[in-house]
Wavefront OBJ file of the C-alpha trace (Angstrom):
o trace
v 37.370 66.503 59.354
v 39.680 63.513 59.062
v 36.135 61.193 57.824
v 36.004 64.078 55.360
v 39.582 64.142 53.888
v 39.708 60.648 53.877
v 36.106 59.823 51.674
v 37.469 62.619 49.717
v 40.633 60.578 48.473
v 38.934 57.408 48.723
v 35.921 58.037 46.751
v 38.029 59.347 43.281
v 40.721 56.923 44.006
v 38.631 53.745 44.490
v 35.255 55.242 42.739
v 36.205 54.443 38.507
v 36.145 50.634 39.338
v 32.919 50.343 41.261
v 31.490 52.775 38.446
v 32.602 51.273 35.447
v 31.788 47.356 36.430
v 28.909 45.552 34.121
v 28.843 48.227 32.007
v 31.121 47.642 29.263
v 33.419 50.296 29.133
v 37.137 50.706 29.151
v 38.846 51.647 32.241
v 41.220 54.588 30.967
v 45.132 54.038 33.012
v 45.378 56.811 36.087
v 41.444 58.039 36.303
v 41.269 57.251 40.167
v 44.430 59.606 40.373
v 43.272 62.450 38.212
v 40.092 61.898 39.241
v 41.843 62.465 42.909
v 43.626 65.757 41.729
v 40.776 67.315 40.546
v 38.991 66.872 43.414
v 41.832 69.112 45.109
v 41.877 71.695 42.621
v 38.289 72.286 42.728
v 38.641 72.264 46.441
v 41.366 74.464 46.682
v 39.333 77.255 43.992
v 36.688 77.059 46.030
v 38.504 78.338 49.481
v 39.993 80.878 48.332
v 36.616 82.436 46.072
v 34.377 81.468 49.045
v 36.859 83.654 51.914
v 36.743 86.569 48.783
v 32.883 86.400 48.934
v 31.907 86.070 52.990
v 34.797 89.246 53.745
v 33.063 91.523 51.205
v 29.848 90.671 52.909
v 31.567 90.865 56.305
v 32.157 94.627 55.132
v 28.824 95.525 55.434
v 27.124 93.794 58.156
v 26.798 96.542 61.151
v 28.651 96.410 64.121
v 30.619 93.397 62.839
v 33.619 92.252 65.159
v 37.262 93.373 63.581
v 38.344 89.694 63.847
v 38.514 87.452 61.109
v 39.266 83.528 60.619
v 43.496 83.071 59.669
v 43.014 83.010 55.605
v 43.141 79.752 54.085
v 44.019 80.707 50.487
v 47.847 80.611 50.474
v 47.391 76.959 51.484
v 44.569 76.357 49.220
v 46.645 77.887 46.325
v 49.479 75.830 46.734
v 47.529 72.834 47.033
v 45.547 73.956 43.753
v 49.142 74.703 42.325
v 50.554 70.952 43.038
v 47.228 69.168 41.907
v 46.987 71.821 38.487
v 50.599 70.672 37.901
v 50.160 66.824 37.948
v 47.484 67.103 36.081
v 49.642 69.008 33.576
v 52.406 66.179 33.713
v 49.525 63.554 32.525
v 48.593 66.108 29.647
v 52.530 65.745 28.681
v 52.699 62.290 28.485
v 49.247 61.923 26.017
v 46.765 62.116 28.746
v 48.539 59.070 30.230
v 50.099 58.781 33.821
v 53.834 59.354 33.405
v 56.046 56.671 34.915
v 58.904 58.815 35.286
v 60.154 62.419 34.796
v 61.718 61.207 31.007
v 57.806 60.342 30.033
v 57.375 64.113 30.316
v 57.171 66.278 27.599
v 56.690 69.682 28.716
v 57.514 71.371 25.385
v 54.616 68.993 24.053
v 52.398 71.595 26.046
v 52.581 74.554 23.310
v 51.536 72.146 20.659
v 48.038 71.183 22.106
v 44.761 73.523 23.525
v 44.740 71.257 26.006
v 48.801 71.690 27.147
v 48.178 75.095 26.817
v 44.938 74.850 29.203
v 47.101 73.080 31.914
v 49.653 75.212 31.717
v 47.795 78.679 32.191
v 45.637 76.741 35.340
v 49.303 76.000 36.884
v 50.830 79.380 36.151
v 47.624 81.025 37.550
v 47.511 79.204 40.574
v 50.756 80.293 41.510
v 50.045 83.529 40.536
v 47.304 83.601 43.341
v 49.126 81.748 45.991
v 51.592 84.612 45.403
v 48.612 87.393 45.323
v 47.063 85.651 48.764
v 50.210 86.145 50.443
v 50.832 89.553 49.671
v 49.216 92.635 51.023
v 46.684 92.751 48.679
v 44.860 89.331 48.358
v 41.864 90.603 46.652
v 44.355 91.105 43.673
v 43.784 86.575 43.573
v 39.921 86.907 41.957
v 42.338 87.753 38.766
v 44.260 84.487 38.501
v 41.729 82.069 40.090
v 39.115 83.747 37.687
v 41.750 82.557 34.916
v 41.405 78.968 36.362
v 37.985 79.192 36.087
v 38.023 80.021 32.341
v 40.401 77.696 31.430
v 38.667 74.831 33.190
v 35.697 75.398 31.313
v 37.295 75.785 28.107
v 39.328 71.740 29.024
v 35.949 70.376 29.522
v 34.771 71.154 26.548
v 36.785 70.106 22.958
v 36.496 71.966 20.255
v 35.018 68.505 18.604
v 32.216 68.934 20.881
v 28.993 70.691 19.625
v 28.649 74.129 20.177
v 31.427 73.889 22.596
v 31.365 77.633 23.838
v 27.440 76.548 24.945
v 28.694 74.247 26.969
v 32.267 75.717 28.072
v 29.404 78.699 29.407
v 27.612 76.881 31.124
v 30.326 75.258 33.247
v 32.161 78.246 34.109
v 28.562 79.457 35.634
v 28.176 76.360 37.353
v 31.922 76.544 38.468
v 31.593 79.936 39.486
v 28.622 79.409 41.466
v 29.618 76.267 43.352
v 32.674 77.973 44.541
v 30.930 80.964 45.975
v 28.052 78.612 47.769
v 30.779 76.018 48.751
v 33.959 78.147 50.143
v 31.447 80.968 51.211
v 29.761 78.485 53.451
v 33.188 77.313 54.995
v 34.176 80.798 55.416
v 31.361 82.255 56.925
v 31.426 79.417 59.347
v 34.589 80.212 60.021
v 34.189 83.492 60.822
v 30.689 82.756 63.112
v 33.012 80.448 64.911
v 35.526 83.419 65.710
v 32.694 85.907 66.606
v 31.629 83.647 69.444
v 27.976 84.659 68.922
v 27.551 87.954 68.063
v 24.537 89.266 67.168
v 26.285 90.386 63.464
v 26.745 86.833 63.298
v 23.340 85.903 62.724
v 23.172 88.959 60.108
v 26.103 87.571 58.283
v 24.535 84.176 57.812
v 21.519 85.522 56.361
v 22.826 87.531 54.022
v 24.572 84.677 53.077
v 21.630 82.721 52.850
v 19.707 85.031 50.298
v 22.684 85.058 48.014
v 23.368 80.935 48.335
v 19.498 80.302 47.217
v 20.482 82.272 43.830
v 23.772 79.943 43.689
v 21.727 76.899 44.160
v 19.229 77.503 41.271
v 22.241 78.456 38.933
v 23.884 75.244 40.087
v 20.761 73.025 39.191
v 20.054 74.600 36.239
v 23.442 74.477 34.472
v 23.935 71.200 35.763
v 20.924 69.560 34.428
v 21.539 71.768 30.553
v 25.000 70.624 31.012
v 23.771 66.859 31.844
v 20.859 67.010 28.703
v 23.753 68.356 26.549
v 25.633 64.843 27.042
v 22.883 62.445 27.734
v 19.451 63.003 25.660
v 16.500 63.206 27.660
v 15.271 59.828 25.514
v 18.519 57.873 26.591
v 18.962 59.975 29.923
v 17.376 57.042 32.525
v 19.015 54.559 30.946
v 22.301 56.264 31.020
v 21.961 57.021 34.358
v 22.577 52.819 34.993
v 24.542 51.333 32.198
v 27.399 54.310 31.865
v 30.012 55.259 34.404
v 29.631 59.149 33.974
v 25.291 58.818 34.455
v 26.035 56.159 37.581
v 28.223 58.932 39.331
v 26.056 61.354 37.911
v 23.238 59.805 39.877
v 25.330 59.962 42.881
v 26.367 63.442 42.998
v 22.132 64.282 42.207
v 21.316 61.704 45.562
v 24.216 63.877 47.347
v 23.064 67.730 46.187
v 19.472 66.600 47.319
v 20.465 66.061 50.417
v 22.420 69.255 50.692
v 19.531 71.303 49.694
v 17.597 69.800 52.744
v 20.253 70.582 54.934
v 20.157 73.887 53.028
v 16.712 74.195 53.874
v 16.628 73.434 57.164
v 19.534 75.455 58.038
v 17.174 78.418 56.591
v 14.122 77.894 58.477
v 16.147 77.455 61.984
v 17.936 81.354 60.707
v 14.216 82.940 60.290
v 11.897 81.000 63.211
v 14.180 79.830 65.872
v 14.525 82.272 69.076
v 18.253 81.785 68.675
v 19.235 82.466 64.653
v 22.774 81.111 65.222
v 21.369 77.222 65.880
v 21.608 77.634 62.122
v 24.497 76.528 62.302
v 24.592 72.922 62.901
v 22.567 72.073 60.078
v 24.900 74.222 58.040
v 27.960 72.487 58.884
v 26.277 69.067 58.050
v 25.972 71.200 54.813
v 29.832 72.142 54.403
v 30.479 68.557 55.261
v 28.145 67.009 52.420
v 29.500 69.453 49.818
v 33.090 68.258 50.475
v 31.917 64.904 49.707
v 30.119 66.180 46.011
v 33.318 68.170 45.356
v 34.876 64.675 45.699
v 31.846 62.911 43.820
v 32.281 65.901 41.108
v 36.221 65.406 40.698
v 35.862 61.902 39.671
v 32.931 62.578 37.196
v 35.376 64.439 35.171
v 37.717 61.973 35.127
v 35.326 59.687 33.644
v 34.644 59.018 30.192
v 32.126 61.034 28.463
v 28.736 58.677 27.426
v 27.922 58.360 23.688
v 25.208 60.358 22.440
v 22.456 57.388 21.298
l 1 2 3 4 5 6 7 8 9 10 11 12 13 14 15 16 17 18 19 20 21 22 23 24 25 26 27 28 29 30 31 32 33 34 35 36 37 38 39 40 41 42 43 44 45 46 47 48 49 50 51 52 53 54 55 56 57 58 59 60 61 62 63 64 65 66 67 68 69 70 71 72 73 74 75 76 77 78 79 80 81 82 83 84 85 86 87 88 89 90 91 92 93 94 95 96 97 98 99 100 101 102 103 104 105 106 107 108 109 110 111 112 113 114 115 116 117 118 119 120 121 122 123 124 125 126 127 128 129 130 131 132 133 134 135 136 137 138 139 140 141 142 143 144 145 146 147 148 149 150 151 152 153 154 155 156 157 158 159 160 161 162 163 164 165 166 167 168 169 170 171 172 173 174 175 176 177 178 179 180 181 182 183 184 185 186 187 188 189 190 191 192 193 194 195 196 197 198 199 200 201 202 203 204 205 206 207 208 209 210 211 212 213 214 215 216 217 218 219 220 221 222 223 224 225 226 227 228 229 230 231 232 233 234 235 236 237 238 239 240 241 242 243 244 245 246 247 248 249 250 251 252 253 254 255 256 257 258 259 260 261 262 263 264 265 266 267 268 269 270 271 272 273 274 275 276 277 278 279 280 281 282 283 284 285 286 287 288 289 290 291 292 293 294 295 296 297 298 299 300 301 302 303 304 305 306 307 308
């Protein structure tokens, strides 16, 4: 876990420098930082969505244990909360990293989409840090849903074409990562606490059949989302000589290997005398999505490649 956490800061942090050398382009002030935050905000919607997802399913598998994993999504929240608010603070200052607390102009957020954006994704994160530590957590799919929407909506200006195409096709992808990535955690979690009961197994696969759905909508919004910013005439090339197609290229390497693991995880579940081996394969899994929610965090914070 401490490997994990620490290639997840290192990797945005350190990542915009190996990425952007021989190829030209501008290094933009403060992209290892936000590329750092938004590596912890998608991390922290994804907890709280996943632990949503694996307890509804939890509801119906028979003769499940009443025990359940300590929730994670207060934490999460808050975490999402800090990293949605400095990310806010560098959309007060002009999208540049504020040097002190006079650089911020937090009126200067009404006056943009893009303040406006930040602001909801900050105000909604609290909002389901609040929910998660109530009595009624299910009451967070409301706010975090809100993230979702205005996440999708930021990556995607309105001087983009057909920007509602593509703001669509991120909050799918967003919505679907989440559920594959925090579900994962969170049913491993819970397996973990059951101490091998036979709903265990259950749990997993039905898990399984819905995460094979959440993979294709993952690859297929990310490659239309990909084709929508790199041509499929330019799209090799881009892949080398830009930043974004370099990191790109990483994150494709890294989800490859996760559908093995994927895969493997999913044969052991159907043909191996004991279903819950399944489980070592799938926490290689968790483990290699932490690293593309890392790898995913800094792609947004790089610059977009030209359309040749």
């Amino acid at each position: 876990m401490l490997v994990l956490v620490t290639l997840g800061a290192v990797i945005p942090l350190f990542g915009p420098s190996a990425a952007l050398r021989g190829t030209g382009e501008a290094d933009a002030p403060g992209t290892g930082g936000i590329g750092l935050l938004r590596a912890v905000l998608f991390a922290a919607l994804s907890i709280p969505v996943g632990e949503l997802f694996v307890r509804r399913l939890t509801r119906s598998v028979p003769g499940a244990p009443p025990t359940e994993p300590r929730s994670w999504s207060t934490a999460a929240n808050s975490a999402g909360f800090v990293a949605a608010l400095g990310l806010a603070s560098v959309v007060a200052t002009g999208n540049l990293v504020p040097d002190g607390l006079a650089d911020i102009d937090v009126g200067g957020l009404y006056d943009s989409g893009d303040g406006k954006l930040a602001l909801l994704e900050v105000n909604a994160f609290l909002a389901a840090a609040l929910c998660a530590a109530s009595g009624r957590p299910g009451t967070q799919v409301w706010p975090l849903a809100a993230v979702m929407a205005a996440e999708a909506l930021r990556a995607h200006p309105t001087t983009e074409y057909s920007p509602l195409v593509g703001s669509g096709l991120t909050l799918v992808h967003l919505v679907c990562a989440s559920l594959w990535t925090g579900g994962l955690l969170h049913a491993l979690r819970t397996l973990r606490r059951w101490r091998g009961a036979e709903a265990g197994a259950v749990l997993l696969g039905r898990y399984a059949r819905v995460a094979v759905v959440l993979l294709a909508a993952v690859t297929a919004t990310g490659v239309c989302s990909s084709l929508r910013r790199m041509p499929p005439e330019t799209i090799l090339e881009q892949l080398t000589d830009t930043a974004y197609g370099r990191v790109l290229l990483a994150k494709v390497i890294l989800m490859a290997g996760v559908a093995v693991l994927a895969l493997w995880a999913r044969i052991r579940l159907a043909r191996a005398e004991d279903p819950l081996t399944a489980c070592s394969p799938a926490r290689a899994e968790v483990y290699a999505l932490g690293v593309v929610v890392a790898v995913s965090g800094l792609l947004t914070a790089l610059p977009v490649p030209i359309r040749w």
